[in-house]
C-alpha positions as CSV (number, residue, x, y, z in Angstrom):
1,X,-7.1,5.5,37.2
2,X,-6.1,2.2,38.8
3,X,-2.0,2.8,37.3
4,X,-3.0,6.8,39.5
5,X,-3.8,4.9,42.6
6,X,-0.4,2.0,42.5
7,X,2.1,5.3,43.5
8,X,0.1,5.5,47.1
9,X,1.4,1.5,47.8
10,X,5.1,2.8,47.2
11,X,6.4,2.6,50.5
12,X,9.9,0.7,50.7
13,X,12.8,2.8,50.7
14,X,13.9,1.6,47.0
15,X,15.0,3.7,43.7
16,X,12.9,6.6,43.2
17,X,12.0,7.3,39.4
18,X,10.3,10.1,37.5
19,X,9.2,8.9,33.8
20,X,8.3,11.2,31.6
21,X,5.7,9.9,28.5
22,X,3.4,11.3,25.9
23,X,1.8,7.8,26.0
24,X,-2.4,9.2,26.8
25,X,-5.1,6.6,28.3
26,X,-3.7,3.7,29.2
27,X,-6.4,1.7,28.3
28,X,-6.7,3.0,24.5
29,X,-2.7,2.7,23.9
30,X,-1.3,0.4,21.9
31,X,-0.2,-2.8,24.1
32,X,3.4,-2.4,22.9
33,X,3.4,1.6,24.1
34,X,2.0,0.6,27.0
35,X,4.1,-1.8,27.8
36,X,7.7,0.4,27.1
37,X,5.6,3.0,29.4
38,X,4.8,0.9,32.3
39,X,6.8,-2.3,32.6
40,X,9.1,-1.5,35.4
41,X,6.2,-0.7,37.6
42,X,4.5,-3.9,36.6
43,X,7.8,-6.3,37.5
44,X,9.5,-4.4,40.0
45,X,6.4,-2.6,41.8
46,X,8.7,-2.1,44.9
47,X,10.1,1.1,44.0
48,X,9.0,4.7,43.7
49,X,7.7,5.6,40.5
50,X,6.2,9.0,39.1
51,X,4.2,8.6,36.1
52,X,3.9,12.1,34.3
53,X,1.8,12.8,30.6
54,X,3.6,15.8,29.1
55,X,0.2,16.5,27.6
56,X,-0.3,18.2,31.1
57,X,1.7,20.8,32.7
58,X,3.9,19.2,35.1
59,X,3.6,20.4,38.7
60,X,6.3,22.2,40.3
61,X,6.7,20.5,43.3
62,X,7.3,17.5,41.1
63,X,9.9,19.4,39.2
64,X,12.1,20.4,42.6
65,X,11.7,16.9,43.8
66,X,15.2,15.0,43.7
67,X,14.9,11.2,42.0
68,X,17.2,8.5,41.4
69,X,16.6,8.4,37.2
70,X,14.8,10.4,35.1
71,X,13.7,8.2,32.2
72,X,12.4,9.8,28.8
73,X,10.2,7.5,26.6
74,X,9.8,7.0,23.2
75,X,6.4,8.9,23.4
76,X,8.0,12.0,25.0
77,X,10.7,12.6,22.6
78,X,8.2,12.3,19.8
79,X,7.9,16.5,20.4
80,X,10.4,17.0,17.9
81,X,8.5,15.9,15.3
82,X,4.9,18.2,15.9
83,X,6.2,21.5,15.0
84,X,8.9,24.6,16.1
85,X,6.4,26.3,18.7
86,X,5.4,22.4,20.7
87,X,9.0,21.4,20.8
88,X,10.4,24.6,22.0
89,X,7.6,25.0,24.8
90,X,8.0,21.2,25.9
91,X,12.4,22.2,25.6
92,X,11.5,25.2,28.2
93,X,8.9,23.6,30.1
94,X,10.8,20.4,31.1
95,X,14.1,22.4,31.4
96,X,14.6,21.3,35.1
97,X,16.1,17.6,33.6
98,X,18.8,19.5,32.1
99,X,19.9,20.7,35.4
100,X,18.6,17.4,37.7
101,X,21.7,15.6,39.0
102,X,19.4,12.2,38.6
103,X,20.1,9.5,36.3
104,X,18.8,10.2,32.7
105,X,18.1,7.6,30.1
106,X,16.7,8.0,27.0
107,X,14.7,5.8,24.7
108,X,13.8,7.1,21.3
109,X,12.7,5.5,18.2
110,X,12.1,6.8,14.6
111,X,16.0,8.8,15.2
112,X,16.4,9.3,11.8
113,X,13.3,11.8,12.0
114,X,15.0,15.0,13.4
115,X,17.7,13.5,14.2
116,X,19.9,17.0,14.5
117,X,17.1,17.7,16.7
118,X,17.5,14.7,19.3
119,X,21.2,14.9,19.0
120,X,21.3,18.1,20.5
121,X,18.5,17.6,23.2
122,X,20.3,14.4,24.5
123,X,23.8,16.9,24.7
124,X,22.0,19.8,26.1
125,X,19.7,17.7,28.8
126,X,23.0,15.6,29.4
127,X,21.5,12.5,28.9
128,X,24.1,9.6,30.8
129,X,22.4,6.7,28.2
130,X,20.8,6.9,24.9
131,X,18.7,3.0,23.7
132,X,19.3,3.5,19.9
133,X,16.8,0.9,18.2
134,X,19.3,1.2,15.4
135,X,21.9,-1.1,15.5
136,X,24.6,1.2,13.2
137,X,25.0,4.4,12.1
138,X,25.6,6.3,15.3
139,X,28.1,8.4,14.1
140,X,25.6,10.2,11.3
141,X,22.2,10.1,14.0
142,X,24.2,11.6,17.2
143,X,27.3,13.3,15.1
144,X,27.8,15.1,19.0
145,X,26.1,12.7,21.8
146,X,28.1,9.6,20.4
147,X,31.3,11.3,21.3
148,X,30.4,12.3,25.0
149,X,27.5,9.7,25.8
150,X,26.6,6.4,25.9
151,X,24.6,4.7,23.3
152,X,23.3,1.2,23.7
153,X,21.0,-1.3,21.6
154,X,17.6,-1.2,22.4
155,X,14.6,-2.5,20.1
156,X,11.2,-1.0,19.1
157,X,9.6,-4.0,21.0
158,X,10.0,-6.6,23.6
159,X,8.4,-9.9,24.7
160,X,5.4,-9.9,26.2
161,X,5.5,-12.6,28.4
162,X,1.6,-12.5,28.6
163,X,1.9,-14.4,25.6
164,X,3.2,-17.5,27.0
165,X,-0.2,-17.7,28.5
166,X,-1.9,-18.0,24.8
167,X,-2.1,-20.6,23.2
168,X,-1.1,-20.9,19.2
169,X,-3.9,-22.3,16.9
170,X,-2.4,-25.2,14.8
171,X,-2.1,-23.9,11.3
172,X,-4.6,-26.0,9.8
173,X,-7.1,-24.3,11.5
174,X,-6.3,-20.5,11.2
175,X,-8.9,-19.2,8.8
176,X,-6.8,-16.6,7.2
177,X,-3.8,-17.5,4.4
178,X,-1.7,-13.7,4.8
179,X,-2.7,-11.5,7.0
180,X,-1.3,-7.7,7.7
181,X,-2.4,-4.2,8.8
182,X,-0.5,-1.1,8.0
183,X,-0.8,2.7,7.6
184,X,0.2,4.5,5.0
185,X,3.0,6.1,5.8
186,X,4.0,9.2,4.9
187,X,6.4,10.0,1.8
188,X,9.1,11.2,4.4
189,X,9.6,8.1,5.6
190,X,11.7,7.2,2.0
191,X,11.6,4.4,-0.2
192,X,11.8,2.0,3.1
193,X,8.6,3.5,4.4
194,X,7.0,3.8,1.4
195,X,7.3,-0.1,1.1
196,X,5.6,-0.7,4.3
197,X,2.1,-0.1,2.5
198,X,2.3,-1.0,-1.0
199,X,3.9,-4.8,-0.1
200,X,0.3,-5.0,1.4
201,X,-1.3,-3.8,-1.4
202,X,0.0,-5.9,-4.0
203,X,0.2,-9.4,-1.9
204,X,-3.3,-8.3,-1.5
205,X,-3.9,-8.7,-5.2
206,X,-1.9,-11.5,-5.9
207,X,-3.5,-13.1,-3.0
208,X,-7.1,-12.9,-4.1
209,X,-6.1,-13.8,-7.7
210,X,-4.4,-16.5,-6.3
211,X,-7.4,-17.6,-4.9
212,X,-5.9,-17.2,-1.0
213,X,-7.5,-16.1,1.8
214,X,-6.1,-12.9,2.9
215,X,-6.9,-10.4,5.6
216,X,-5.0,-7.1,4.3
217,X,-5.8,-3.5,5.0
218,X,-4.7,-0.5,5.0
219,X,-4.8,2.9,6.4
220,X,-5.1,4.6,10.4
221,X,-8.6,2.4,10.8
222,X,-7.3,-1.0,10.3
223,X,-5.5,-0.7,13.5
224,X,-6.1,-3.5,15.7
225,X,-6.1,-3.1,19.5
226,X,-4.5,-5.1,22.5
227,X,-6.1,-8.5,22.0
228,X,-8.1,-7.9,19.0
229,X,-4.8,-7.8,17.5
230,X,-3.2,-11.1,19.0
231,X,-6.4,-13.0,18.2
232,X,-5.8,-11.5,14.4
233,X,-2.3,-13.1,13.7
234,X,-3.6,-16.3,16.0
235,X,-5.7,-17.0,13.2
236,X,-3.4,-16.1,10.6
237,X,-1.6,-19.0,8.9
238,X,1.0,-16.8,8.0
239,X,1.6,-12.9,8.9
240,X,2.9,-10.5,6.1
241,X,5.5,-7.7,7.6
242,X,8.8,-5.7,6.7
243,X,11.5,-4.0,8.9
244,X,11.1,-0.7,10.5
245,X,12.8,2.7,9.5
246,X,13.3,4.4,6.6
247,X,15.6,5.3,3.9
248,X,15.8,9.2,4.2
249,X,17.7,11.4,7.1
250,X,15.6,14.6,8.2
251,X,18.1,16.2,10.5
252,X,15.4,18.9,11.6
253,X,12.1,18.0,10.1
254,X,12.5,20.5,7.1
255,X,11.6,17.3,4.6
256,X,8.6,16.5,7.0
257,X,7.2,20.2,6.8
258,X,8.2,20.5,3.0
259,X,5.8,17.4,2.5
260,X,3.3,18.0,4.6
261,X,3.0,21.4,2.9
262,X,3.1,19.7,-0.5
263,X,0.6,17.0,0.4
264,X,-2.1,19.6,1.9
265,X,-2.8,21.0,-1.8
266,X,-2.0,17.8,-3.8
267,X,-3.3,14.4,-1.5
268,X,-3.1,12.1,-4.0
269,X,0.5,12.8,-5.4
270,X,2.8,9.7,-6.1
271,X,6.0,9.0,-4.1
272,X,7.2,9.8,-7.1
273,X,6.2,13.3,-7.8
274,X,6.5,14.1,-4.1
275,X,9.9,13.3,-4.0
276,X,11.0,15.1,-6.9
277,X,9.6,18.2,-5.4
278,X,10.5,17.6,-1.6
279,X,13.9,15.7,-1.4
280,X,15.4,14.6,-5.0
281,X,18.5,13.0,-5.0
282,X,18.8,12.6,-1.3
283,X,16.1,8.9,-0.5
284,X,18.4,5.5,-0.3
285,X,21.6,7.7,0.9
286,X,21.2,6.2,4.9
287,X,19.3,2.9,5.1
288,X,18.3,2.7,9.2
289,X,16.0,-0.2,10.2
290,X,15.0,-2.5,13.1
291,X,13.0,-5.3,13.7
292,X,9.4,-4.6,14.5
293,X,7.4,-5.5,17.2
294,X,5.1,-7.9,14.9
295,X,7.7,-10.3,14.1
296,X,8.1,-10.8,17.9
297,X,4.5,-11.3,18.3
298,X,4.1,-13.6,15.5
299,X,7.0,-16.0,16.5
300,X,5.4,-16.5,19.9
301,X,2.1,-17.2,18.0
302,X,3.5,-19.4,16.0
303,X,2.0,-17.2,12.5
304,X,4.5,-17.8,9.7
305,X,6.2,-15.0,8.6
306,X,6.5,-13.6,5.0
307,X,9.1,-10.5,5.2
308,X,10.1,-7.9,3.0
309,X,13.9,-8.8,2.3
310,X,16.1,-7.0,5.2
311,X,18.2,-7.3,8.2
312,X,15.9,-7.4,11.4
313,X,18.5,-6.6,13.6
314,X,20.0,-9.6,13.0
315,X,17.6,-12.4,14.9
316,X,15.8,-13.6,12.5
317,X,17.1,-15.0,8.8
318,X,15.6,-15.3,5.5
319,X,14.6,-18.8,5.0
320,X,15.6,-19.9,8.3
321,X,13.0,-18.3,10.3
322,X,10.6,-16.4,7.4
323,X,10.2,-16.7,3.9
324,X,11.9,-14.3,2.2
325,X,9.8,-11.2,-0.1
326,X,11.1,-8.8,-2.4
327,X,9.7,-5.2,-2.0
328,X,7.8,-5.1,-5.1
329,X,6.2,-8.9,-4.5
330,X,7.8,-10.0,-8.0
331,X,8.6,-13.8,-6.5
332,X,5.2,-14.2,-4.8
333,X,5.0,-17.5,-7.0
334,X,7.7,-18.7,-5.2
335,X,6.6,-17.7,-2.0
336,X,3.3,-19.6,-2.5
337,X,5.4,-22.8,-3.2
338,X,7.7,-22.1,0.1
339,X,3.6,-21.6,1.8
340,X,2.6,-24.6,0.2
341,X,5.6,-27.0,2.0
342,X,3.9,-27.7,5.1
343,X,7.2,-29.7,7.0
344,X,9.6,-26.6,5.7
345,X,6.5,-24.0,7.3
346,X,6.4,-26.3,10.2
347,X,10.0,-25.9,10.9
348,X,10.4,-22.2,10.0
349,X,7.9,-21.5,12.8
350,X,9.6,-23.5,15.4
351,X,12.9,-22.3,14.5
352,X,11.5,-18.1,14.5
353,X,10.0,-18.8,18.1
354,X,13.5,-20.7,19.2
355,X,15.1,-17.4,18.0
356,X,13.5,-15.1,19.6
357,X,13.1,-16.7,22.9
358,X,16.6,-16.9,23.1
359,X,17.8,-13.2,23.5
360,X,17.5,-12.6,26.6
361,X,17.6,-8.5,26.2
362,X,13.9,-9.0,24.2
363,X,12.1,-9.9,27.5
364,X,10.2,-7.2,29.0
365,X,11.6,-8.1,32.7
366,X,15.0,-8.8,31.6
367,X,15.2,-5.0,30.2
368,X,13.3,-3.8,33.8
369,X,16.0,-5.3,35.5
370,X,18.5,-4.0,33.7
371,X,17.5,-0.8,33.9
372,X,17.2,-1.2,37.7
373,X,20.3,-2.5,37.8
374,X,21.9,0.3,35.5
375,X,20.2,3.0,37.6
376,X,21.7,1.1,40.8
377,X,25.0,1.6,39.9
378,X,25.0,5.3,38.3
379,X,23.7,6.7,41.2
380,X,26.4,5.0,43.4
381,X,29.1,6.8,41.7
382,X,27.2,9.9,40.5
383,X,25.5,11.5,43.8
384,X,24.1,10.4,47.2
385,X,20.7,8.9,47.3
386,X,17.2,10.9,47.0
387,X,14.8,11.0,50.0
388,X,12.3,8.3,49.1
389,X,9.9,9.4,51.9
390,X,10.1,13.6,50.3
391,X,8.8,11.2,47.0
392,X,6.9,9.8,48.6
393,X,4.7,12.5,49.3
394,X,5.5,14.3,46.4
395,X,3.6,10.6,44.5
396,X,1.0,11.0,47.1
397,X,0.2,14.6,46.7
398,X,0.5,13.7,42.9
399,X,-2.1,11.2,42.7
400,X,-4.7,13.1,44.8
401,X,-4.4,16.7,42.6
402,X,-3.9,15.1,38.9
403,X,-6.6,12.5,39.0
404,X,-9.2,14.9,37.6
405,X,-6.8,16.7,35.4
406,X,-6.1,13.2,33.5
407,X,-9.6,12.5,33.4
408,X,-10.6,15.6,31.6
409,X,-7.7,15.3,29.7
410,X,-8.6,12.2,28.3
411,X,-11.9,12.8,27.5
412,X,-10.8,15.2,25.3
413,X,-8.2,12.9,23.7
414,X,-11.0,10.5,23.0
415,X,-12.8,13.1,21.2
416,X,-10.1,13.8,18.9
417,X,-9.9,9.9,18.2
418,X,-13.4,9.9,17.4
419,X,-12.8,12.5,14.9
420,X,-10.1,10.4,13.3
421,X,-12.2,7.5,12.6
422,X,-15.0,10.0,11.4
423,X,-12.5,11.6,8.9
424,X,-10.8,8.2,7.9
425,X,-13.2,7.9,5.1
426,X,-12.5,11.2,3.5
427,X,-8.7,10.8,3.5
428,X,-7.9,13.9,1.5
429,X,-9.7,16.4,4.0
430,X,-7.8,14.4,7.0
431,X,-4.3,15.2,5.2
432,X,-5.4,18.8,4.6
433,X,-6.2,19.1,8.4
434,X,-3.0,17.4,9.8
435,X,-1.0,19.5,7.6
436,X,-2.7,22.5,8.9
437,X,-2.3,21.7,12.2
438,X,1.5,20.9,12.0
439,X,2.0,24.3,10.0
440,X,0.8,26.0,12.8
441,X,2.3,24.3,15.2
């Protein structure tokens, strides 16, 4: 409970912020969650900052307390996606933002899943800034907000500047040729999406028959955790990855459900069959991607990158920084020769860290800060200060009543993971379940 006990030490009269996350124990999230959760507390610890996890009811007193910014992260506006009955309750149980006079700021990810959905919430909560991690196509995701808000670039990950403080194995001494973890994504997800799994699957093959040492798997249990994962991709000569997004627009989920349903009697349908039934004619219309949090990582580990052709919001370039792969693996032959060029590989590594180091908006701190800083000057012309000792005592009262609350909460969330792994080897029961649940809502 130590990020419980940092509110008690908040005593300078500074910005006062309530963020509001979905993100569950700190310790089990993923370091890249955790860090879009956290990171202002952990650089600028001199302000006043409310934690809240939606998956508990949120106290009055903390919903009639006045802050400086409200901030909504990516975990929080996941709701849309987990059914009618969970989004509507979190709509009417967090309705008091609509009506706060505080600075909000919004940072989803994955817009193009219920993206009718978030385009109204972001109107109807009156939102002052939207971070799209889509660099185009704001006009079809927010057809209403991009008239009367703000949208700005944001990205799906950001340096960790932990990292400086590993160091990079030389390549001649990473055990692994390709490595890569992914899950399977769901058919909703589009062509795009689709790709994210079966690029692993067939470098995989190729790899092996290649005689290559590769490290590929794939599915929910190959996930990797805080530095289990670094040290993976340390001793990886050369990382396999592919952009982020999809290639199908669900404006309110209706494709999600359809396939969900679908899936639940029929677990091992093709992409094929399931988009014939689900959504023909309508995958490769909208193409929205980003850059995912891997290629970041990799640079600053100095793991050559192998990348599914694409765009990666424009900081890294095909043979400049990674060695360009098309979706279906067809010039893997020329790939190898590319791997096998040690002084081009060299260079391509050098060149991929250069790249990313050098925009500034990917370090964790520099986003902090500007956050800070945007926060700063909204409340200056939007409304007089809040009272930081009333929040104070609202953090304080906070920290002593929810302690216990999280705690049970949590135990229970680490029962449900322990399910997960338990049903990870009977895949077709898992899908049957999850649909289930998300039918019900």
């Amino acid at each position: 409970m130590v990020f419980l006990r940092r509110y008690a030490s908040k005593m300078m009269d500074k910005l006062n912020i309530l963020v509001l996350h979905n993100l569950g124990e700190p310790r089990l999230a993923l370091r890249v969650l955790h860090k879009h959760v956290f990171s202002l507390e952990e650089d600028f610890a001199e302000h006043n900052y409310l934690y809240h996890d939606s998956a508990l009811k949120i106290p009055e007193y903390v919903k009639q307390a006045r802050f400086d910014a409200i901030l909504l992260d990516v975990s929080f506006l996941s709701a849309r996606w987990f059914g009618e009955k969970r989004f509507r309750q979190q709509l009417a149980d967090y309705a008091f933002v609509a009506e706060a006079d505080a600075v909000k700021l919004a940072f989803p990810q994955d817009e193009y899943d219920c993206h009718q959905l978030l385009d109204d919430w972001m109107c109807d909560w009156k939102v002052d800034v939207v971070f799209s991690v889509i660099a185009s196509g704001w006009d079809v995701l927010y057809p209403r907000y991009h008239r009367i808000g703000d949208i700005r670039l944001g990205y799906t990950g950001y340096i960790d500047e932990a990292l400086s403080n590993w160091t990079p194995k030389a390549l001649g001494k990473r055990p692994i040729d390709i490595g890569y973890r992914a899950k399977k994504l769901p058919p909703y997800f589009g062509r795009l999406g689709e790709n994210k799994w079966t690029i692993g699957r067939d470098v995989a093959a190729r790899g092996r028959d290649a005689g290559l040492r590769v490290d590929i798997e794939l599915g929910d249990h190959a996930a990797l955790m805080g530095d289990a994962w670094l040290n993976f991709i340390n001793d990886s000569k050369f990382t396999l990855g592919a952009n982020s997004g999809s290639s199908l627009l669900d404006p309110t989920g209706s494709i999600q459900r359809s396939v969900r349903t679908y899936l639940a009697s029929r677990a091992d349908a093709s992409f094929e069959e399931v988009e014939k039934n689900c959504f023909p004619g309508l995958d490769g219309k909208y193409t929205f991607t980003a850059i995912s949090p891997r290629v970041l990582e990799a640079a600053l580990l100095g793991s050559a990158q192998i990348l599914v052709d694409g765009e990666y919001s424009g900081i890294v370039k095909p043979g400049e920084h990674f060695i360009p792969m098309r979706p279906d693996s067809s010039n893997f032959s020329e790939v190898m020769e590319s791997m096998a060029d040690r002084p081009i590989v060299e260079g391509m590594i050098r060149r991929c860290r250069e790249a990313v180091l050098s925009v500034d908006a990917l370090r964790h701190k520099n986003k902090a800060r500007m956050i800070l800083n945007l926060i700063g000057e909204m409340t200056a012309h939007k409304k007089p200060g809040s009272n930081s000792e009333e929040v104070r005592q609202v953090i304080s009262r906070y920290v002593s009543e929810m302690q216990t609350k999280y705690q049970s909460c949590w135990r229970r969330q680490n029962y449900r993971i322990r399910l997960v792994k338990a049903l990870a080897p009977y895949p077709r029961l898992h899908q049957m379940l999850r649909s289930a649940k998300q039918y019900l809502g």
